[in-house]
GUBA-952464 format. One record per residue (C-alpha): residue in three letters; y, z, x. Coordinates in steps of 0.02 Angstrom, whole numbers, plus 32768, in hexadecimal, padded with zeros to 4 digits. Example, Ala and Ser with C-alpha at 12.3 -4.5 7.8 and 13.67 -1.06 7.14 Angstrom:
BEGIN
ALA7F1F81868267 SER7FCB816582AC 
//
This chain:
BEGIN
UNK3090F4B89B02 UNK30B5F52C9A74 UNK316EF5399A42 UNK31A9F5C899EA UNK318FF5D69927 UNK322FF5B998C3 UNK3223F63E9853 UNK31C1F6CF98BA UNK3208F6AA995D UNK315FF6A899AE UNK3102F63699FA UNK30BCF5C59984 UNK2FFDF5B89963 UNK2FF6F50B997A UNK3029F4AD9A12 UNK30B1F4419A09 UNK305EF3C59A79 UNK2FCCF3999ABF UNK2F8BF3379B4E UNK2EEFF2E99B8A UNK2EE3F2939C45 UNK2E6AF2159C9F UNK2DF9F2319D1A UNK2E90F2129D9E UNK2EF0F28B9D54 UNK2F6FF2189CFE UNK2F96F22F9C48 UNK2F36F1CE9BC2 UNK2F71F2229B39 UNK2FF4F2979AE9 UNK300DF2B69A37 UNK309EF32699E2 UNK30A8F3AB9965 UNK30FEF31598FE UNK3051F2C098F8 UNK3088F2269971 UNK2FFFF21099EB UNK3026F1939A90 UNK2FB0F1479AE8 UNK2FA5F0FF9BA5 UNK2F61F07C9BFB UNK2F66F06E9CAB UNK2F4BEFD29D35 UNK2EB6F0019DC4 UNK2F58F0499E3C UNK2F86F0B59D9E UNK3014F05F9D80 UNK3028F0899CBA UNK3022EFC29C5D UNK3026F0009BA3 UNK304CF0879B38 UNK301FF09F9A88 UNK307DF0FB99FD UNK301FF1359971 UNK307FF18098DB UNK3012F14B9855 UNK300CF20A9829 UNK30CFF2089812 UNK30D8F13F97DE UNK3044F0F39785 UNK302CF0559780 UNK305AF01596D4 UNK2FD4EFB39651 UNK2FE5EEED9685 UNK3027EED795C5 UNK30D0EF369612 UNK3120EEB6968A UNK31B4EF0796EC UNK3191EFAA96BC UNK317FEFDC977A UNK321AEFC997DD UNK3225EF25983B UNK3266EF9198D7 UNK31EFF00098F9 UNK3197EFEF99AF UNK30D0F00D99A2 UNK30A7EFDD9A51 UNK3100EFB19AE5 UNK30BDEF689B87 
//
């Protein structure tokens, strides 16, 4: 999906997200122009059991010698 460039008003040259799917059709992946990617799991019925953020591209992970630097709050995966 390409959403229009801010400045040009054209349709930006890179898409704004991206998706990739399982054999079954169902999504296993999407990722964002922001650099999140999520990530799917699904039961043998397709029932979807886990999902996986990944923002390390927005959030990395701080050195270990850094405790608290990443916020306490922050959801990394959810079943």
């Amino acid at each position: 999906m390409h959403y229009p460039d801010p400045v040009t008003g054209q349709p930006a040259a890179e898409p704004a997200f991206a998706f990739q799917y399982t054999i079954d059709g169902l999504v296993a992946a999407r990722s964002d122009a922001r650099g999140m990617r999520f990530e799917h799991a699904y039961d043998e019925l397709g029932r979807r059991i886990e999902a996986t953020i990944d923002d390390s591209d927005r959030h990395p992970i701080p050195a270990p010698c850094t405790p608290g630097a990443r916020p306490p709050d922050r959801i990394s995966r959810k079943s």
